[in-house]
Backbone as CSV, one residue per row, in Angstrom:
resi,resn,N_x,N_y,N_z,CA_x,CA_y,CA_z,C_x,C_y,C_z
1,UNK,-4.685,-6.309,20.899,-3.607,-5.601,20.251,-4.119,-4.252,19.767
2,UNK,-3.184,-3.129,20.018,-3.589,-1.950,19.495,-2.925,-1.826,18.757
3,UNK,-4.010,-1.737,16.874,-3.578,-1.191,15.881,-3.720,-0.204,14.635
4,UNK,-2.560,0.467,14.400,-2.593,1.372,13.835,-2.457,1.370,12.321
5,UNK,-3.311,2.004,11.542,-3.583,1.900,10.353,-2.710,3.721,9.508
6,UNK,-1.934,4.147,8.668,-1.641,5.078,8.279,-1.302,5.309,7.041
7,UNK,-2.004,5.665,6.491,-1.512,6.109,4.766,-0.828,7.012,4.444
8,UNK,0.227,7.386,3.554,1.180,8.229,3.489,0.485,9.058,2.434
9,UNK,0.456,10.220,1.595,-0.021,10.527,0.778,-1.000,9.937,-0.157
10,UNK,-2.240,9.658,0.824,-3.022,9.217,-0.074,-4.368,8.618,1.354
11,UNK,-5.685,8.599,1.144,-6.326,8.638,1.817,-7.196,6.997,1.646
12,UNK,-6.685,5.774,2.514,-7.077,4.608,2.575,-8.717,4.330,3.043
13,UNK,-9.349,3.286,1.961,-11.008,3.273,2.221,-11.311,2.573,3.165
14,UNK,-12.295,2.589,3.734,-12.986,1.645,4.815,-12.539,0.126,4.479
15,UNK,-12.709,0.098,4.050,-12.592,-1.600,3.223,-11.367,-1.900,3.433
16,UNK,-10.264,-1.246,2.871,-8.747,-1.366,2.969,-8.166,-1.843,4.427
17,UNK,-9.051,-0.720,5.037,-8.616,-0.667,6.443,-8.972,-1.545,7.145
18,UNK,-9.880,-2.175,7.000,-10.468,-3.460,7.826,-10.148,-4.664,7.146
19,UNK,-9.820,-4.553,5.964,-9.124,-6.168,5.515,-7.892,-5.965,5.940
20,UNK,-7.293,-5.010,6.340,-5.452,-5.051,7.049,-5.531,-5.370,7.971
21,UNK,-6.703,-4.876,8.630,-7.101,-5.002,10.503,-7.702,-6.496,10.514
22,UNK,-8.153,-7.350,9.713,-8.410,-8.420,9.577,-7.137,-9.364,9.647
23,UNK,-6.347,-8.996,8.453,-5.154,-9.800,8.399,-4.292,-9.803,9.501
24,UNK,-3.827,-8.331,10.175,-3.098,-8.489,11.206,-3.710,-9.242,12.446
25,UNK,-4.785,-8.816,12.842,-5.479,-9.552,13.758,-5.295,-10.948,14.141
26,UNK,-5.563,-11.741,12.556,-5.039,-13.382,12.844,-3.673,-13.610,13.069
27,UNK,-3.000,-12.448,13.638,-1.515,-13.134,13.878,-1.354,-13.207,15.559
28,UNK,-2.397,-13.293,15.899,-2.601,-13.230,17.671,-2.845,-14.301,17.792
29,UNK,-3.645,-15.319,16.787,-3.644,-17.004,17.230,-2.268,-17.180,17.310
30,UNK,-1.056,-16.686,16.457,-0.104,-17.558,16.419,0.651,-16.804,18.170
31,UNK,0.433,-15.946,18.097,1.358,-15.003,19.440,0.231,-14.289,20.049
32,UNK,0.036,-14.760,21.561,-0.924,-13.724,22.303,-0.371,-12.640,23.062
33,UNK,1.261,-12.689,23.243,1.843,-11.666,23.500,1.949,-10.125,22.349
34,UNK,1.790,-10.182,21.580,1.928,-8.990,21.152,1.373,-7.754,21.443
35,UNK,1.738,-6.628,21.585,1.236,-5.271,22.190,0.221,-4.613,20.826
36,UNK,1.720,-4.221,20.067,1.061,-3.155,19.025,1.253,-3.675,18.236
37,UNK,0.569,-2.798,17.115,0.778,-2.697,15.598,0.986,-2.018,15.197
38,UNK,1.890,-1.156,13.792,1.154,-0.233,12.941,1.699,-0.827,11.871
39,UNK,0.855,-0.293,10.819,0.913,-0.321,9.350,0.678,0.962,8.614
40,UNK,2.147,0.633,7.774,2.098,2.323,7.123,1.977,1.810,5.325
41,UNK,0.592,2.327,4.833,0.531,2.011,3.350,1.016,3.545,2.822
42,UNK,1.891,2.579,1.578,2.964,3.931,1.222,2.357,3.819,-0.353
43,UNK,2.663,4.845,-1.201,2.572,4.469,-3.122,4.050,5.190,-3.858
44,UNK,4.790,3.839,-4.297,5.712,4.374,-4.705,5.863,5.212,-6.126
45,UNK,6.890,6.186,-5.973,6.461,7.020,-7.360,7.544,6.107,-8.398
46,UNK,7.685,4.850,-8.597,8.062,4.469,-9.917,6.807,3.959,-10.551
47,UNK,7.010,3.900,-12.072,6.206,3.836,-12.997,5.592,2.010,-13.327
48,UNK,6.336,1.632,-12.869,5.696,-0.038,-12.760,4.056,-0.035,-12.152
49,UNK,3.817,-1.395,-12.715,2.429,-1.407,-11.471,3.065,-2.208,-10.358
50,UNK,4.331,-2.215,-9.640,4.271,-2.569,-8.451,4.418,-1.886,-7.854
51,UNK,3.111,-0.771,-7.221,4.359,0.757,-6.798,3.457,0.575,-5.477
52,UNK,3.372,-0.212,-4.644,2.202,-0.216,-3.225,2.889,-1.355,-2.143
53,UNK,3.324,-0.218,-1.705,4.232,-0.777,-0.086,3.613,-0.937,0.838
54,UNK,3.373,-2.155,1.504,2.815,-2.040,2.666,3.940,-2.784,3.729
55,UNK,4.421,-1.387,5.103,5.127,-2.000,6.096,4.261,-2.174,7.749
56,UNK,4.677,-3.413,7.834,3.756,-3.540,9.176,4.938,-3.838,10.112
57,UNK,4.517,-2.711,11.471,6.065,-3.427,12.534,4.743,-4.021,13.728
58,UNK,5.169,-5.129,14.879,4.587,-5.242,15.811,5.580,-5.019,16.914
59,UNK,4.962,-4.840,18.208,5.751,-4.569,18.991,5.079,-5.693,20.165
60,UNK,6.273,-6.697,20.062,6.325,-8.191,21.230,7.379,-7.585,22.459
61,UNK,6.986,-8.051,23.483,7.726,-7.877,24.657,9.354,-8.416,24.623
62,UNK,10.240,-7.325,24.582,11.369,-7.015,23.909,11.586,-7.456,22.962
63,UNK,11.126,-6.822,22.234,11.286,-7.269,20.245,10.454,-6.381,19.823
64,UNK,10.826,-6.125,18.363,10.023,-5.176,16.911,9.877,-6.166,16.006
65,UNK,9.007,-6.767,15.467,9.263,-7.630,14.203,8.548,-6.465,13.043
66,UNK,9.004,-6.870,12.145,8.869,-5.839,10.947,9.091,-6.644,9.739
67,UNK,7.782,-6.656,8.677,8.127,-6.849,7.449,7.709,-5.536,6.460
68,UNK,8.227,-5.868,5.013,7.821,-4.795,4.097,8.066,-5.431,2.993
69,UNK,6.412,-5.380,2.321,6.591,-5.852,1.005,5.417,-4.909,0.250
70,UNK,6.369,-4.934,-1.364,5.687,-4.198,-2.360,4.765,-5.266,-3.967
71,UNK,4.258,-4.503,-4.360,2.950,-5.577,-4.878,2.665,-4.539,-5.505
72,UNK,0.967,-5.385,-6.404,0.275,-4.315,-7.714,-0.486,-3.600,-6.484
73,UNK,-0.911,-4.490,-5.457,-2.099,-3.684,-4.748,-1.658,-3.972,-3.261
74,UNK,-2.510,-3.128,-2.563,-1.941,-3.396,-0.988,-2.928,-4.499,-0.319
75,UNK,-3.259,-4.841,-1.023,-4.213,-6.537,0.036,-2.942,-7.223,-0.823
76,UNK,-2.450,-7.658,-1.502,-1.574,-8.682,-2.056,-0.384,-8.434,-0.703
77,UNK,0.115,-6.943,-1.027,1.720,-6.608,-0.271,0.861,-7.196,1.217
78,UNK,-0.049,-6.686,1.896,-0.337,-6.847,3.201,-0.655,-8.384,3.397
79,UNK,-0.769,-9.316,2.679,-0.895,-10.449,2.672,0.543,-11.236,2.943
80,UNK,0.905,-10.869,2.003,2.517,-11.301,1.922,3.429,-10.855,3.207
81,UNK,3.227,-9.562,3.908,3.958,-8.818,4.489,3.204,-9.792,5.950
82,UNK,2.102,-10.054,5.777,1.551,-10.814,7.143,2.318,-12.369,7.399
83,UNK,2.234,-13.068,6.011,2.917,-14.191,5.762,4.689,-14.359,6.379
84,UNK,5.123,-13.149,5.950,6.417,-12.954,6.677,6.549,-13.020,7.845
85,UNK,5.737,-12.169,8.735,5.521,-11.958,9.810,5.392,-12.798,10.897
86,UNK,4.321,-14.338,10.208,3.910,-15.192,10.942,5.086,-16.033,11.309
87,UNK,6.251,-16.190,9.803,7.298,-16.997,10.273,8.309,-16.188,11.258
88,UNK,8.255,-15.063,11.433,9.175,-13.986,12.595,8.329,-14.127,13.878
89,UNK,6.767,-14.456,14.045,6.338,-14.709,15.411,6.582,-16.443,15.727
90,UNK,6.954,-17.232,14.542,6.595,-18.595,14.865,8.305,-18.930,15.665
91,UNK,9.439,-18.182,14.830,10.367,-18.370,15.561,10.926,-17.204,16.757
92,UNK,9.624,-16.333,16.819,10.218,-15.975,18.525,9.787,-16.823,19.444
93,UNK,8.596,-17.492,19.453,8.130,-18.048,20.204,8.918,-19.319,20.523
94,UNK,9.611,-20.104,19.577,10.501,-21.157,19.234,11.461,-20.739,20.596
95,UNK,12.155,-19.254,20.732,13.036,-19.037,21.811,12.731,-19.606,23.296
């Protein structure tokens, strides 16, 4: 799978980037069809500490699956946002 890592205003660490590339990665046991990835880590400007969006789309042979979830930090949202994900590859495959 080719994937893409992108931070919106704001410059993501080594570390960040390879625990996302970690997480997405294990979603190829569940689907070996998938093409791409990207993931766009966003920081929202409200004043809460939940202000860290992370959206991941993949791209399956005719299909986009896409989740987006916000959190204190982006390993939590990218965790969660993977968790989503797995149940959107478990029921394409179901088709």
């Amino acid at each position: 799978m080719d994937l893409q890592v992108s931070s919106l205003h704001f410059d993501a660490d080594e570390k960040l980037v390879s625990f996302i590339n970690g997480k997405v990665q294990k979603l190829e046991i569940f689907c070996d069809k998938i093409i791409a990835g990207q993931v766009f880590l966003r920081l929202d400007k409200s004043s809460n500490n939940e202000n860290k969006i992370a959206e991941i789309k993949l791209t399956i042979p005719g299909r986009e699956l896409f989740a987006k979830r916000k959190c204190k930090s982006f390993e939590e949202a990218t965790d969660l946002a993977c968790q989503a994900l797995k149940k959107q590859v478990a029921k394409y495959k179901d088709k």
